[in-house]
C-alpha positions as CSV (number, residue, x, y, z in Angstrom):
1,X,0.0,0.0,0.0
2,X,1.1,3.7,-0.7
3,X,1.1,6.5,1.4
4,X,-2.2,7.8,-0.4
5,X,-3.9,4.4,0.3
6,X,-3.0,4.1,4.2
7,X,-4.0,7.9,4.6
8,X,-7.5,6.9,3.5
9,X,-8.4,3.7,4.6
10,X,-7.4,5.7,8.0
11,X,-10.0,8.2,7.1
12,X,-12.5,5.7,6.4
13,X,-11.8,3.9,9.5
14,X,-12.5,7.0,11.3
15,X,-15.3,7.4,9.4
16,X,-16.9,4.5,9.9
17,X,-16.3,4.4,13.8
18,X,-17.5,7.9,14.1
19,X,-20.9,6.9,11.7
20,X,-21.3,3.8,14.7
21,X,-21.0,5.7,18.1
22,X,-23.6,8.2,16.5
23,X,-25.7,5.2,15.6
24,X,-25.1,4.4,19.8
25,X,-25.9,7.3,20.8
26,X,-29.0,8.3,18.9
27,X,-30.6,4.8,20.3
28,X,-29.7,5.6,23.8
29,X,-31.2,8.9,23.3
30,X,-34.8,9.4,24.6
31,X,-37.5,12.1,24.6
32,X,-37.9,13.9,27.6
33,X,-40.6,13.3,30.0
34,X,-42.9,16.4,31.3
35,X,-40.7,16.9,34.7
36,X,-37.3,16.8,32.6
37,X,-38.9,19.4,29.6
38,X,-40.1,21.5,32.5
39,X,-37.5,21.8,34.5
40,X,-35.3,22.5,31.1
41,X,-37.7,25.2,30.3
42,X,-37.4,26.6,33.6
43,X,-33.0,26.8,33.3
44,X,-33.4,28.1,29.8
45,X,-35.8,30.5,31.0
46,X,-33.8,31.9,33.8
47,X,-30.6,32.4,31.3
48,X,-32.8,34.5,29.6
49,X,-33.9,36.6,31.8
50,X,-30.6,36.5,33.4
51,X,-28.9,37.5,30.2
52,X,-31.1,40.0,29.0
53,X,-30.8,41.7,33.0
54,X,-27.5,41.7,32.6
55,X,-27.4,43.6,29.0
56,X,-30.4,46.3,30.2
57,X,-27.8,46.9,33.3
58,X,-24.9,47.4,31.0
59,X,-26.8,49.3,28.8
60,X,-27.8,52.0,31.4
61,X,-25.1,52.4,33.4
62,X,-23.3,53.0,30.0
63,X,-25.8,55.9,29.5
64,X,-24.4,58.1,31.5
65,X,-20.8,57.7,30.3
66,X,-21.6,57.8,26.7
67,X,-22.7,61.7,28.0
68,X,-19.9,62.3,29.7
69,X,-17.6,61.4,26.8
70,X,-19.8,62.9,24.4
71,X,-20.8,66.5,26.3
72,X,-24.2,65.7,25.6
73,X,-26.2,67.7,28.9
74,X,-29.7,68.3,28.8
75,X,-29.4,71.9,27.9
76,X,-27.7,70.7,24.6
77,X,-29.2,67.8,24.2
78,X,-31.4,69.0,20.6
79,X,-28.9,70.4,19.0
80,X,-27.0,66.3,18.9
81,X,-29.9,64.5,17.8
C-alpha cells in the first residue's frame, strides 16, 4: 500500500467508527418526560432573563458615560440629535 492508500483507509476507519458511536448514541437517546422538559424550560428561561438583565444593566449604566464622553447635557441635548 502507498502512502495515499494508508492515509485513507485511516479516514474511512474513522469514518466508519465515528458513523457507529452516532448510531449508539441516537438509540440511547430518549424524549424527555414532562418533569425533565419542565425543568429544562425553567433553566433556559432563567438564562434568559438573566442575560437579558444583565445587558439592560450594562446598557444603562453606559448611559451616563456615553454623556460624559460625548458633552451631551440636557441643555444641549437638541442640537445632537
Amino acid at each position: 500500500m502507498s502512502g495515499t492508500e494508508t492515509a485513507i483507509a485511516e479516514l474511512e476507519g474513522r469514518f466508519r467508527k465515528s458513523v457507529k458511536e452516532a448510531a449508539a448514541l441516537a438509540k440511547s437517546c430518549t424524549k424527555p418526560n414532562s418533569k425533565e422538559y419542565a425543568r429544562m424550560l425553567r433553566a433556559i428561561s432563567w438564562g434568559c432573563f438573566l442575560l437579558g438583565a444583565f445587558g439592560a444593566i450594562v446598557e444603562l449604566a453606559f448611559i451616563p458615560i456615553v454623556r460624559v464622553i460625548t458633552g451631551v447635557t440636557v441643555e444641549n441635548r437638541a442640537l445632537h440629535r
